[in-house]
N, CA, C and O atoms as CSV, one atom per row, in Angstrom:
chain,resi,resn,atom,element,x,y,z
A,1,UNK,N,N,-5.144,21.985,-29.895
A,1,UNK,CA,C,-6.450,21.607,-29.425
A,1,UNK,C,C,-7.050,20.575,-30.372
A,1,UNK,O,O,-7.476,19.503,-29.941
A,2,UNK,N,N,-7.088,20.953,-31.882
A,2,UNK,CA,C,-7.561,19.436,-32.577
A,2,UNK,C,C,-6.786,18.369,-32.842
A,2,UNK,O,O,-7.214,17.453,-33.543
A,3,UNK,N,N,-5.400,18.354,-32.249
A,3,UNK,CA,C,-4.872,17.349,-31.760
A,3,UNK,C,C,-5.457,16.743,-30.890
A,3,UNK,O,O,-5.495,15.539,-31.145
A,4,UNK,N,N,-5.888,16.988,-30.065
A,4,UNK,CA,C,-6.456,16.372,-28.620
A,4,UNK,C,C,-7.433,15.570,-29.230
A,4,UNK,O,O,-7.488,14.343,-29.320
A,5,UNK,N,N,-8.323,16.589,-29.704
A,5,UNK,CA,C,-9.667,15.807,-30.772
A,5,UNK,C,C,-9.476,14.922,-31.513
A,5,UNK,O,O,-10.069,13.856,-31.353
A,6,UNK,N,N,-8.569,15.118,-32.563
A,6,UNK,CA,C,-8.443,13.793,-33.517
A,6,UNK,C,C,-6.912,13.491,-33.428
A,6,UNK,O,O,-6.264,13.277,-34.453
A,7,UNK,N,N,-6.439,13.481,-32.393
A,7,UNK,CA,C,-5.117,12.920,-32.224
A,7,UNK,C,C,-4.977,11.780,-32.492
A,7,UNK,O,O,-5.921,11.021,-32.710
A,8,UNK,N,N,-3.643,11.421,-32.527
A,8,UNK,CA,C,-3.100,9.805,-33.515
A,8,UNK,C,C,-3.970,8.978,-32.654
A,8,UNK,O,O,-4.530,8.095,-33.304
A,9,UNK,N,N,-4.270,8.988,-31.347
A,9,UNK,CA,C,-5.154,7.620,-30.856
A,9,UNK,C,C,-6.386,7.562,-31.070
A,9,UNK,O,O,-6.866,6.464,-30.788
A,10,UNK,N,N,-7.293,8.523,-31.570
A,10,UNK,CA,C,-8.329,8.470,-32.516
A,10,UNK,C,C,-8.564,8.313,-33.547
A,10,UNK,O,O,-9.674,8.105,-34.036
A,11,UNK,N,N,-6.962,8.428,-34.368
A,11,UNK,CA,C,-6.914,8.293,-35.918
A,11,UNK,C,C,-6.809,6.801,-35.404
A,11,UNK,O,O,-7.786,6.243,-35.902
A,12,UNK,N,N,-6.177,5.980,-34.732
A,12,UNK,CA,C,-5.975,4.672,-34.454
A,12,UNK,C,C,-7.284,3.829,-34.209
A,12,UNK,O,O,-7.605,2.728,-34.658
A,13,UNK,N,N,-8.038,4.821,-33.226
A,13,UNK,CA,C,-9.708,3.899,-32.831
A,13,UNK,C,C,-10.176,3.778,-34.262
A,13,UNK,O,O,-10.610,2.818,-34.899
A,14,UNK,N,N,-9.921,5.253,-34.628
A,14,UNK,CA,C,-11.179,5.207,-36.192
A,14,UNK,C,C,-10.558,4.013,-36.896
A,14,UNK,O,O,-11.341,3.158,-37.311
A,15,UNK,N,N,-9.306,3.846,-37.079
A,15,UNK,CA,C,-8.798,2.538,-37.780
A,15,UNK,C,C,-9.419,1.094,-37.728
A,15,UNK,O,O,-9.769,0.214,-38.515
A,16,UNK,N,N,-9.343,1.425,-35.796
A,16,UNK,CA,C,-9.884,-0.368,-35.721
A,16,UNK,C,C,-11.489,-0.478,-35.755
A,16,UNK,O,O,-12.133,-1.526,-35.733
A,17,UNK,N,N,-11.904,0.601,-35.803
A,17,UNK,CA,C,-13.365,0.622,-36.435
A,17,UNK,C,C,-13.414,0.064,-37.731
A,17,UNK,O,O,-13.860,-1.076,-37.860
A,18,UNK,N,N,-13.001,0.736,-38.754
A,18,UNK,CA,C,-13.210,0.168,-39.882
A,18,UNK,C,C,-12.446,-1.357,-40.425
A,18,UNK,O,O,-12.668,-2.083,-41.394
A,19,UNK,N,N,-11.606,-1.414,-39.462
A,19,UNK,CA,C,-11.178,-2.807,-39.568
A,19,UNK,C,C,-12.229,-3.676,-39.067
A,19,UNK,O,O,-12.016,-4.822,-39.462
A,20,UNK,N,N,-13.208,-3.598,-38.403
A,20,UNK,CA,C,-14.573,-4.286,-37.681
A,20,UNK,C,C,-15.367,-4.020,-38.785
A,20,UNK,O,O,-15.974,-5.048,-39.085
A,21,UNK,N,N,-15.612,-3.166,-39.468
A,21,UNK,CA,C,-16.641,-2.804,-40.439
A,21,UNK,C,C,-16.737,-3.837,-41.912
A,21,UNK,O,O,-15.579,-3.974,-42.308
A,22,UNK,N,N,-17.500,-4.427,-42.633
A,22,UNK,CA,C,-18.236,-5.511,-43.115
A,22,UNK,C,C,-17.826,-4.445,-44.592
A,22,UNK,O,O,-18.711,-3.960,-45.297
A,23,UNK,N,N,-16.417,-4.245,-44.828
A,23,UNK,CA,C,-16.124,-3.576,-46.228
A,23,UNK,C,C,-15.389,-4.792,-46.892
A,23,UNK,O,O,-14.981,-5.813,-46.338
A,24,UNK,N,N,-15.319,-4.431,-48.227
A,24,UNK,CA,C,-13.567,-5.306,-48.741
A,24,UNK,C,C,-12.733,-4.871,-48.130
A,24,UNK,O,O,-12.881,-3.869,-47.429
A,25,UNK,N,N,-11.434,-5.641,-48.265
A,25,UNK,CA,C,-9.936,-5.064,-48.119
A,25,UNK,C,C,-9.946,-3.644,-48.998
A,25,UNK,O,O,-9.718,-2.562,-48.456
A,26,UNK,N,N,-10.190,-3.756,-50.186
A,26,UNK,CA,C,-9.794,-2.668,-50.551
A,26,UNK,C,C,-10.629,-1.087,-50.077
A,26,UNK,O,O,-10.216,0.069,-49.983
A,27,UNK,N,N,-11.503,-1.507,-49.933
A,27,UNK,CA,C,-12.755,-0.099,-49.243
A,27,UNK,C,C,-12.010,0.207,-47.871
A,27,UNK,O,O,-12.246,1.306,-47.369
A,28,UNK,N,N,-11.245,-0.540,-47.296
A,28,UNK,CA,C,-10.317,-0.804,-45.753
A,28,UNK,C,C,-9.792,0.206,-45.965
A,28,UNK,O,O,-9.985,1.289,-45.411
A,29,UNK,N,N,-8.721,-0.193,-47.200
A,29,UNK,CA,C,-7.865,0.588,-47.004
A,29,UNK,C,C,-7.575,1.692,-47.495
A,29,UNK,O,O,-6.563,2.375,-47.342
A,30,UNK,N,N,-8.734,1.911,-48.258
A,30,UNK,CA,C,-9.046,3.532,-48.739
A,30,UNK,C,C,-9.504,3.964,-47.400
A,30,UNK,O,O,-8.632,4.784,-47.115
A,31,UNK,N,N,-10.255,3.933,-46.477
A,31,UNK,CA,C,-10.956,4.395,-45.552
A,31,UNK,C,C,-9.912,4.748,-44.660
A,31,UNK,O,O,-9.953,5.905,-44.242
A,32,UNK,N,N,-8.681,3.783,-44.143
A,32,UNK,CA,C,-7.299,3.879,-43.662
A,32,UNK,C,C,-6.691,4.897,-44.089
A,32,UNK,O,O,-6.226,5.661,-43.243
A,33,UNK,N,N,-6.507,5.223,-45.598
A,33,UNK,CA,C,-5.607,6.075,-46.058
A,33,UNK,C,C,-6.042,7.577,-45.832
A,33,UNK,O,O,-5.342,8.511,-45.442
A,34,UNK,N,N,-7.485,7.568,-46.205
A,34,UNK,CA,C,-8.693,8.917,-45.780
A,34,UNK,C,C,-8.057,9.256,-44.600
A,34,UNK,O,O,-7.406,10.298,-44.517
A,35,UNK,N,N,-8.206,8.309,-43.471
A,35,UNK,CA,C,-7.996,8.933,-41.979
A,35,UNK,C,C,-6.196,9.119,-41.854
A,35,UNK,O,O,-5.759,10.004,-41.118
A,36,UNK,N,N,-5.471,8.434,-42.440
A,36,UNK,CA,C,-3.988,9.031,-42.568
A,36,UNK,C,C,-4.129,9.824,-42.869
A,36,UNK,O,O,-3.519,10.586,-42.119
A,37,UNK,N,N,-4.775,10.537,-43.863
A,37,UNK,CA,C,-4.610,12.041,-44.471
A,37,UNK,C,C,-5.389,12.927,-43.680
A,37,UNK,O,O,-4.871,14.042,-43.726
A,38,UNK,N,N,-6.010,12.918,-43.251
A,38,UNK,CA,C,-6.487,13.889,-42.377
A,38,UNK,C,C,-5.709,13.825,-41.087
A,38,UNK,O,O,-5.632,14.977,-40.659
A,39,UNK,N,N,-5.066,12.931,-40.237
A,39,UNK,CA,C,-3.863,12.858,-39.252
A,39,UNK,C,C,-3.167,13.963,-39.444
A,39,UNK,O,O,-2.946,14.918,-38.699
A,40,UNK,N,N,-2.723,13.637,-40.943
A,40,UNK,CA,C,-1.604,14.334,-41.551
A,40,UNK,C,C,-1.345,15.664,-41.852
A,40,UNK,O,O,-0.323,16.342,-41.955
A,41,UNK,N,N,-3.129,15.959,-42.024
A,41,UNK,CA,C,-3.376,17.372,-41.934
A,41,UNK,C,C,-3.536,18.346,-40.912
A,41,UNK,O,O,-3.228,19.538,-40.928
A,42,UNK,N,N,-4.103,17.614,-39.958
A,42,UNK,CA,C,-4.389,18.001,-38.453
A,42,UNK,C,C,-3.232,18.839,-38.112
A,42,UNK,O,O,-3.113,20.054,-37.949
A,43,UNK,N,N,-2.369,17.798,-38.046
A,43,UNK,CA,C,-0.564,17.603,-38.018
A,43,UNK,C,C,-0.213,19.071,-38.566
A,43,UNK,O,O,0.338,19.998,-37.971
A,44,UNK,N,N,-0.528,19.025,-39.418
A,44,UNK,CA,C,0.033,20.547,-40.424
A,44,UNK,C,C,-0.503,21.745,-40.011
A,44,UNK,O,O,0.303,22.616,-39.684
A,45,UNK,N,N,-1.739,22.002,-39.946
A,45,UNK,CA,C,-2.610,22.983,-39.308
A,45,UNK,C,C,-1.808,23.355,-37.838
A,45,UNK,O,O,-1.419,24.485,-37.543
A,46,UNK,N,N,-1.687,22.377,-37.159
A,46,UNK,CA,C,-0.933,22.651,-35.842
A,46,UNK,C,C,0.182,23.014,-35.825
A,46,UNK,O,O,0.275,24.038,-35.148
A,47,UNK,N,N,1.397,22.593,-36.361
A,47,UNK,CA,C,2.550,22.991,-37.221
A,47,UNK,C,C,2.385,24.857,-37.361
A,47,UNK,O,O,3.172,25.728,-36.989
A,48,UNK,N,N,1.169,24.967,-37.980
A,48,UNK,CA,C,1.423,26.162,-38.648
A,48,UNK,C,C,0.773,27.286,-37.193
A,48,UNK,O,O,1.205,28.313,-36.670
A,49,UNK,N,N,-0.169,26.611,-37.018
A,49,UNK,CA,C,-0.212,27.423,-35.463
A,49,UNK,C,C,1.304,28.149,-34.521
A,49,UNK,O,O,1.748,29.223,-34.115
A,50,UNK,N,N,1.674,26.435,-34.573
A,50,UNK,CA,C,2.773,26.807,-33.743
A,50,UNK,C,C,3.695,27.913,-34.284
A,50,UNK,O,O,4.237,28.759,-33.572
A,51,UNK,N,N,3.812,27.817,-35.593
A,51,UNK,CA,C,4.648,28.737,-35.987
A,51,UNK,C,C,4.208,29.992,-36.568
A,51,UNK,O,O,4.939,30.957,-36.792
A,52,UNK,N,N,3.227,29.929,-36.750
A,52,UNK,CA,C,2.909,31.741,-36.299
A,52,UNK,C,C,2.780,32.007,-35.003
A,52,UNK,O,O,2.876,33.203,-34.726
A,53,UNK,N,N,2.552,31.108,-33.919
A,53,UNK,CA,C,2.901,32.114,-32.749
A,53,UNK,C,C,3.858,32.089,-32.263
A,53,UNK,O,O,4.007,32.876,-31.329
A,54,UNK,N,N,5.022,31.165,-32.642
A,54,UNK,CA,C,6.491,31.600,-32.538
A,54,UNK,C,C,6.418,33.087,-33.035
A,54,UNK,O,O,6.697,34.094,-32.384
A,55,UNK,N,N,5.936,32.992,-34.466
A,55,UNK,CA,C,6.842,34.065,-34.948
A,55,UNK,C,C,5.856,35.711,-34.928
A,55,UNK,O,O,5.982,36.761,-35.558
A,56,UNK,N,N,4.670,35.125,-33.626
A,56,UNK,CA,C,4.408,36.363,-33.329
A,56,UNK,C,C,5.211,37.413,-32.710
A,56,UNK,O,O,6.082,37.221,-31.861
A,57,UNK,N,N,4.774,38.796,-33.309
A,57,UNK,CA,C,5.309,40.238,-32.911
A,57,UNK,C,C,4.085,40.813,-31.998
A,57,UNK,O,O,3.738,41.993,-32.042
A,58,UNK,N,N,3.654,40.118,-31.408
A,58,UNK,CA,C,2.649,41.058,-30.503
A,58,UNK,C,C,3.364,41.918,-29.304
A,58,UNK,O,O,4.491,41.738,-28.844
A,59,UNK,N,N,2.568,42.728,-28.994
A,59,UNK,CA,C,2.999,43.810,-28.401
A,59,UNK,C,C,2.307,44.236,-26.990
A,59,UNK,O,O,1.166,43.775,-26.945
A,60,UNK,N,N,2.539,44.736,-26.202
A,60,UNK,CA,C,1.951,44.689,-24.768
A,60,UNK,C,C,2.242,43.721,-23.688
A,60,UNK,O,O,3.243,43.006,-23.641
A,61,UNK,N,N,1.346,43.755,-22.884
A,61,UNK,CA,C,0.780,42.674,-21.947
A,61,UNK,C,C,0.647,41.485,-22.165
A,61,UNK,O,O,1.002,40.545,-21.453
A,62,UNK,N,N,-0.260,41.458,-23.909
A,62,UNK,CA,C,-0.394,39.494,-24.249
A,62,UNK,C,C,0.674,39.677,-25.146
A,62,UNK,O,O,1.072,38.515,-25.070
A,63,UNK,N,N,1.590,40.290,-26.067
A,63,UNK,CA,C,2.987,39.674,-26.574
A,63,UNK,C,C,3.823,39.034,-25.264
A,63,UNK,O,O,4.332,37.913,-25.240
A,64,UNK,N,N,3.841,40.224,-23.960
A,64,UNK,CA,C,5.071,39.646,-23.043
A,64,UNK,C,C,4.451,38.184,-22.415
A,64,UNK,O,O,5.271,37.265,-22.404
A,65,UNK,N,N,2.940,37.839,-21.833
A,65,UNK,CA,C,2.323,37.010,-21.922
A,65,UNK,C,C,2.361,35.475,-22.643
A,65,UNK,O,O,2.355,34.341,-22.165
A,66,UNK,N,N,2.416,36.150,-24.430
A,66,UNK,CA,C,2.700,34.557,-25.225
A,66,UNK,C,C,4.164,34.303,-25.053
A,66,UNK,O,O,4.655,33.173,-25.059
A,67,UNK,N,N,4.921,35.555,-24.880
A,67,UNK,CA,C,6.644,34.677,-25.037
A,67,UNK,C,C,7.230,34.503,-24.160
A,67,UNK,O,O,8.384,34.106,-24.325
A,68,UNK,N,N,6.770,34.695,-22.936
A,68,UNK,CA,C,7.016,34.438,-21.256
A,68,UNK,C,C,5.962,33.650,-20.452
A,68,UNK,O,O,5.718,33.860,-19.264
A,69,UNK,N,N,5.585,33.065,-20.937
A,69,UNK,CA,C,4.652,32.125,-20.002
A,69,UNK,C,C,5.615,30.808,-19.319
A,69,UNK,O,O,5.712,30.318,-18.194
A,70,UNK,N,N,6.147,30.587,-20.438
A,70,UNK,CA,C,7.648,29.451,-19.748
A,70,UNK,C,C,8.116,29.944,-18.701
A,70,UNK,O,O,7.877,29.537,-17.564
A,71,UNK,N,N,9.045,31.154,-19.096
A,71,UNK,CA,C,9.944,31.236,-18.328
A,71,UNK,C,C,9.234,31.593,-16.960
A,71,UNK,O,O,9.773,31.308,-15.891
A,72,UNK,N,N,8.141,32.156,-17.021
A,72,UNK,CA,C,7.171,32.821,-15.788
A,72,UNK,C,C,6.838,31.413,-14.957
A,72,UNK,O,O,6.963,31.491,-13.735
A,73,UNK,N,N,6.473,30.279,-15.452
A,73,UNK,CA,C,6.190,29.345,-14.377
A,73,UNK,C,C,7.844,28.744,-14.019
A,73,UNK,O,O,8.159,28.498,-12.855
A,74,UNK,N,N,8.589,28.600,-14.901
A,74,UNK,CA,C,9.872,28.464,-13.973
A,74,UNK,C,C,10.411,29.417,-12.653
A,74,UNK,O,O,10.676,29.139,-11.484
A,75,UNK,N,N,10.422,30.040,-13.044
A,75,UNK,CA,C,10.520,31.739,-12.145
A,75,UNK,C,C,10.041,31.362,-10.928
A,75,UNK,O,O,10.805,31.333,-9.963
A,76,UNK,N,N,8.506,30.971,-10.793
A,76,UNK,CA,C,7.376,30.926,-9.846
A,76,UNK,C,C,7.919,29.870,-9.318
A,76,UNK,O,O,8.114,29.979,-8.108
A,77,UNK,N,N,8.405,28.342,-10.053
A,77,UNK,CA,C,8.872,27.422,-9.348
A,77,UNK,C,C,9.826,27.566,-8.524
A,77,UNK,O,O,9.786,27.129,-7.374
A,78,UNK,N,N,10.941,28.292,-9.097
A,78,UNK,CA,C,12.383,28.562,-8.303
A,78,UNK,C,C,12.194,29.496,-7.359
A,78,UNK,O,O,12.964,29.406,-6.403
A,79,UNK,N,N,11.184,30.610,-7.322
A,79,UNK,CA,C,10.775,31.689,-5.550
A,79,UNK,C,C,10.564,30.233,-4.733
A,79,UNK,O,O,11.333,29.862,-3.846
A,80,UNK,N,N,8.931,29.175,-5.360
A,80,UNK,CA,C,8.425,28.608,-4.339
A,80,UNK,C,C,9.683,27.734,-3.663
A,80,UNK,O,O,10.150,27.683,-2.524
A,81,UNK,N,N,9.908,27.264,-4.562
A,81,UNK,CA,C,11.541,26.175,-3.830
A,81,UNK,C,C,12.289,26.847,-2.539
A,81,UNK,O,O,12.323,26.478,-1.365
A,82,UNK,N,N,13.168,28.535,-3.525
A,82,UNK,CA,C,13.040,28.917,-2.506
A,82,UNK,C,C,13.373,29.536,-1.211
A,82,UNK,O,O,14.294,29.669,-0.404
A,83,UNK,N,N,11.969,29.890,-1.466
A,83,UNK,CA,C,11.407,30.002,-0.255
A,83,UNK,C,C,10.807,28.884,0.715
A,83,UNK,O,O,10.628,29.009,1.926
A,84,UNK,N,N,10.589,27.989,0.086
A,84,UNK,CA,C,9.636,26.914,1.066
A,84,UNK,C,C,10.947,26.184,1.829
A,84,UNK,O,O,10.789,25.593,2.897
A,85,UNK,N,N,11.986,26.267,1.305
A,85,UNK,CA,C,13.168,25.400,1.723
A,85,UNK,C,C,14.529,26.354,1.887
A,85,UNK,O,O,15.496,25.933,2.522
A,86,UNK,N,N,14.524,27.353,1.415
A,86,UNK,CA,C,15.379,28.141,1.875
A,86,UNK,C,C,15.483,29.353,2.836
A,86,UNK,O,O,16.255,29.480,3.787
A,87,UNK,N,N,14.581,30.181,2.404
A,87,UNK,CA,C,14.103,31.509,3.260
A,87,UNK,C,C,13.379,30.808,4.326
A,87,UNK,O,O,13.862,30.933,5.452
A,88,UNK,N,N,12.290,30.077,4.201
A,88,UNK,CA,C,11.651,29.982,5.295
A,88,UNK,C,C,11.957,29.146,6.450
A,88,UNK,O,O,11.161,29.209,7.388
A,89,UNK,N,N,13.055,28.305,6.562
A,89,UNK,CA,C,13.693,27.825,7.087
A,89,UNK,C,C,14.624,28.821,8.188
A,89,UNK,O,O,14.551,28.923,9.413
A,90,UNK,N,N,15.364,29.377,7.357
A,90,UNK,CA,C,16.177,30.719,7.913
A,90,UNK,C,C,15.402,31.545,8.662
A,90,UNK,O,O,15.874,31.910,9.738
A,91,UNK,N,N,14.076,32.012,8.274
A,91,UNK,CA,C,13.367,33.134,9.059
A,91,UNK,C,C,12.775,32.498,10.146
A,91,UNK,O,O,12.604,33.042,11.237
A,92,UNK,N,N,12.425,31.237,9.840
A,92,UNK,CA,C,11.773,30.697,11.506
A,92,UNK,C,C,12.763,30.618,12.041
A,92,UNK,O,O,12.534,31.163,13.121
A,93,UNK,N,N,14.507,30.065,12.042
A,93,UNK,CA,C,15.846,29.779,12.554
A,93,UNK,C,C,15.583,31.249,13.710
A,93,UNK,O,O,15.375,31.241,14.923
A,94,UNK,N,N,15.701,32.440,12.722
A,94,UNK,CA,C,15.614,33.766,13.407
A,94,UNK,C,C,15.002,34.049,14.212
A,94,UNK,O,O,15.392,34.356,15.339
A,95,UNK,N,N,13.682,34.005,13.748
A,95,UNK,CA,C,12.233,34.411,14.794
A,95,UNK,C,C,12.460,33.644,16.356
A,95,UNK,O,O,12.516,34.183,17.461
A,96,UNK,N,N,12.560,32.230,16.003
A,96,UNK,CA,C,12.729,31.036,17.401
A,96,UNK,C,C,13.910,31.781,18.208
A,96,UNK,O,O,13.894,31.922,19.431
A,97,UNK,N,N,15.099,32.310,17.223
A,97,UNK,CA,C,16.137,32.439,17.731
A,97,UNK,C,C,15.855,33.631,18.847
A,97,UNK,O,O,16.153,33.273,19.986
A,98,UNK,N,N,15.522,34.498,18.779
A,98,UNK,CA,C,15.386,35.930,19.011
A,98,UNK,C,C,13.784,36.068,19.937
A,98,UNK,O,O,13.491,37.143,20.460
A,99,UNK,N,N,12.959,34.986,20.025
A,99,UNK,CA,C,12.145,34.792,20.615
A,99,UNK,C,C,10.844,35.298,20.399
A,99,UNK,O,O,9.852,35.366,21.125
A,100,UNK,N,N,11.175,35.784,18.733
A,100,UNK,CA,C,9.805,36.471,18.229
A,100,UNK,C,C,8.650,36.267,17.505
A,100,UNK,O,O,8.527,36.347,16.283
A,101,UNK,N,N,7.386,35.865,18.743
A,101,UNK,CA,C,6.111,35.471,17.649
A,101,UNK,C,C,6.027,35.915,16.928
A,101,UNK,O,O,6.649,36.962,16.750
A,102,UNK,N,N,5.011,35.287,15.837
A,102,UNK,CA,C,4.320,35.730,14.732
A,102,UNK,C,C,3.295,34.808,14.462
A,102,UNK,O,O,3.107,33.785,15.120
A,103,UNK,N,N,2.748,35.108,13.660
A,103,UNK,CA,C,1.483,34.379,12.940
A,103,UNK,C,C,2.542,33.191,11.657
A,103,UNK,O,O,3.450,33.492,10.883
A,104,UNK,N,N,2.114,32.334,11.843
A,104,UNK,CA,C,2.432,31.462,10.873
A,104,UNK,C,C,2.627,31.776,9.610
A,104,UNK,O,O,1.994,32.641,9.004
A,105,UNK,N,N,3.606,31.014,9.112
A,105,UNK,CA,C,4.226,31.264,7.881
A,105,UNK,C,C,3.700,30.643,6.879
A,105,UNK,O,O,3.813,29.439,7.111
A,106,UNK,N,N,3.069,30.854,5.666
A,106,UNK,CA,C,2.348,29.812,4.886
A,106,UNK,C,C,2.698,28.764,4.416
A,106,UNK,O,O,3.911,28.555,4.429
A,107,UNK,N,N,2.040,27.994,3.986
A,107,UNK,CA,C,2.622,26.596,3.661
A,107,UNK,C,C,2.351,26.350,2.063
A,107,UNK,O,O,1.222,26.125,1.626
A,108,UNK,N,N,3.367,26.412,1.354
A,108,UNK,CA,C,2.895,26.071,-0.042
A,108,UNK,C,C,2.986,24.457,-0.471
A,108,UNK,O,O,3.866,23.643,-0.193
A,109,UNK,N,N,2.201,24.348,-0.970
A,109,UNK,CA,C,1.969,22.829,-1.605
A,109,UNK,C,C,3.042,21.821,-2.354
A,109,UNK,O,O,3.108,21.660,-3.573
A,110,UNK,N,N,3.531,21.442,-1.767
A,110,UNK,CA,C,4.575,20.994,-2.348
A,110,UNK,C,C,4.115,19.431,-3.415
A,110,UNK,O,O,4.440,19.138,-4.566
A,111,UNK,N,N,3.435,18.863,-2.618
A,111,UNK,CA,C,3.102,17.743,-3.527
A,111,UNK,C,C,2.009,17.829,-4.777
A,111,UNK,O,O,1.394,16.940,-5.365
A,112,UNK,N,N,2.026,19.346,-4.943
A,112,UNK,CA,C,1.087,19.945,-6.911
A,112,UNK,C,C,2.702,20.537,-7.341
A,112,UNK,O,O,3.117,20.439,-8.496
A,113,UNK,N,N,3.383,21.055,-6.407
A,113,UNK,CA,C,4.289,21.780,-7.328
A,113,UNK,C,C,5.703,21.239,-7.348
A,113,UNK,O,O,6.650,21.896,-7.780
A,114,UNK,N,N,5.819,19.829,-6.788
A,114,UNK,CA,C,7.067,19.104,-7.384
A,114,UNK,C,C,6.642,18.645,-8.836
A,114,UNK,O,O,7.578,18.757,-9.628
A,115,UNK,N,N,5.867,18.321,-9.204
A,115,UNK,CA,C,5.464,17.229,-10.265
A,115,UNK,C,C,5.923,18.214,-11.796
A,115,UNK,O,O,6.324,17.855,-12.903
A,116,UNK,N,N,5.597,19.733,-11.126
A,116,UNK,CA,C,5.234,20.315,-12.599
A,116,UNK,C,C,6.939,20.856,-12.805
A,116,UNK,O,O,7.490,21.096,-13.879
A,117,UNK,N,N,7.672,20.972,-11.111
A,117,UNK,CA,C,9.227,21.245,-11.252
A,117,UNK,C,C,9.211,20.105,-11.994
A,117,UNK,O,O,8.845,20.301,-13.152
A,118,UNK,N,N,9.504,18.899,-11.701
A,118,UNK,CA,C,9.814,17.691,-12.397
A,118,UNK,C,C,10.290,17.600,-13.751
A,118,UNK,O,O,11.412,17.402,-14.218
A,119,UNK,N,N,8.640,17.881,-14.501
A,119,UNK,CA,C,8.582,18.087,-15.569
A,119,UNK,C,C,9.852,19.082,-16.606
A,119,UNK,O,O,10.748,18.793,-17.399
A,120,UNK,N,N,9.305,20.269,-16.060
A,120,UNK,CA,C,10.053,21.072,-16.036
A,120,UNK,C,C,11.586,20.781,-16.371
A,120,UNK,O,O,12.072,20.820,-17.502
A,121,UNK,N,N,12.142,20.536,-15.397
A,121,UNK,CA,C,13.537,20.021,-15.467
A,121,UNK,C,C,13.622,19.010,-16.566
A,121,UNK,O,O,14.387,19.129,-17.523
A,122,UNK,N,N,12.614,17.782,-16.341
A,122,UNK,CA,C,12.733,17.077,-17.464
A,122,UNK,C,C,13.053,17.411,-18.691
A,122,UNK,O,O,14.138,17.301,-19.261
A,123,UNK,N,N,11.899,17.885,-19.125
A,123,UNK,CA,C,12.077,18.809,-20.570
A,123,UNK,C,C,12.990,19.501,-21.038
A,123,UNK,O,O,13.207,19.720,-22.230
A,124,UNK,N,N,13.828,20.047,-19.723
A,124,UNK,CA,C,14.891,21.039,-20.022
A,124,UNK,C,C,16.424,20.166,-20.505
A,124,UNK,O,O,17.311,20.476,-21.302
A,125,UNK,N,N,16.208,18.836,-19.514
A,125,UNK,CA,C,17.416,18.100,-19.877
A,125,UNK,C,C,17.358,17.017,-21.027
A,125,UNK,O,O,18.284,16.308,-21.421
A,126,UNK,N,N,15.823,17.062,-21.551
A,126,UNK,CA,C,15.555,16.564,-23.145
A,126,UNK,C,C,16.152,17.444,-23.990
A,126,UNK,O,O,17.037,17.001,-24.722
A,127,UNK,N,N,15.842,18.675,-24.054
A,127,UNK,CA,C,16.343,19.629,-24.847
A,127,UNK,C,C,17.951,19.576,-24.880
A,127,UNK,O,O,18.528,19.291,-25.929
A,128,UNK,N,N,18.427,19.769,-24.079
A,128,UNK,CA,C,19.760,19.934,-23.777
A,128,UNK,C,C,20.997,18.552,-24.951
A,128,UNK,O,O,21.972,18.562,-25.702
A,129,UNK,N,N,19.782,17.409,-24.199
A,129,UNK,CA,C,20.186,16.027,-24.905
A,129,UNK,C,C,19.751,16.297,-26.385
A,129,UNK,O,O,20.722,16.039,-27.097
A,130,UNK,N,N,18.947,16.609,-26.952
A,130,UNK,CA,C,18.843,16.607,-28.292
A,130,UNK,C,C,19.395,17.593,-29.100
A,130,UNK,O,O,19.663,17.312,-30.268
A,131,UNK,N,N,19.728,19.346,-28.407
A,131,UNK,CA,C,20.974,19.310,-28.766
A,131,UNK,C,C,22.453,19.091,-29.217
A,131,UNK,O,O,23.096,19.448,-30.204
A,132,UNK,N,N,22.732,18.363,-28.105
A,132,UNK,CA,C,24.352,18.054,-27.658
A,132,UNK,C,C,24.140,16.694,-29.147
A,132,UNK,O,O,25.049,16.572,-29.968
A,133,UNK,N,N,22.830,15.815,-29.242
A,133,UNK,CA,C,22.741,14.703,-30.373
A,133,UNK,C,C,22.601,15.387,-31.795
A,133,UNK,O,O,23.090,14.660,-32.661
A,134,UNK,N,N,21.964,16.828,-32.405
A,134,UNK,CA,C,22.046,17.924,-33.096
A,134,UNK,C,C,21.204,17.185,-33.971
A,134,UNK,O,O,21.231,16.972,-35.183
A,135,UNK,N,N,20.370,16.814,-32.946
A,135,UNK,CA,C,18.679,16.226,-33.346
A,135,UNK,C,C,17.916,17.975,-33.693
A,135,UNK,O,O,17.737,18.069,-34.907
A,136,UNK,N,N,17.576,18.955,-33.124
A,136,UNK,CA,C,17.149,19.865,-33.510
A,136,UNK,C,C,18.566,21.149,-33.614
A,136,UNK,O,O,19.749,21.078,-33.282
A,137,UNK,N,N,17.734,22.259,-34.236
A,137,UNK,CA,C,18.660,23.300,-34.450
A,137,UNK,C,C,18.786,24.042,-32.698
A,137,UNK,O,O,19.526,25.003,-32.486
């Protein structure tokens, strides 16, 4: 979250601010180096977030919660798929076949929930690639 806030493209505005600002060079680039270091810290603070809640042990509802939230919207993606393109295809095949109304079958949104499959996949075949390159562990 204070990434968002003072993320590198704000450490960048604040830059070209003081590059506009009526200092010496050298007051510049102390003022430059100030806002590198706080980047840098931001950076770290978040770092350490992340890794205590990796290396949370919580327990219940919000442990299964923080360490399944991934896999839970993949999950959700692969029913909606599917179903929107597999099952439901087949069950109207049936119903038409056999001559049996019903009330309509719902329609899930496909053009909110390709984008986030997309992603999804994306990310998965980044990972995969930076593996196989033994860019991370």
């Amino acid at each position: 979250m204070l990434g968002k806030l003072f993320g590198s493209d704000t450490i960048k505005t604040v830059g070209n601010v003081i590059d506009d600002l009526h200092f010496s060079g050298e007051e510049k680039e102390k003022l430059k180096l100030q806002m590198k270091e706080i980047d840098a810290k931001l950076k770290e603070k978040q770092m350490s977030i992340n890794l205590a809640d990796a290396q949370s042990t919580a327990k219940g509802l919000s442990g299964f919660m923080q360490r399944s939230w991934r896999p839970l919207i993949g999950m959700s993606c692969a029913l909606a798929l599917l179903f929107e393109y597999v099952i439901k295809p087949f069950l109207l095949f049936f119903l038409a076949t056999f001559h049996i109304e019903t009330l309509p079958l719902p329609e899930l949104d496909m053009g909110m929930l390709m984008p986030l499959v997309m992603s999804l996949l994306g990310m998965g075949a980044l990972r995969t690639y930076e593996k196989q390159k033994g860019l991370t562990k």
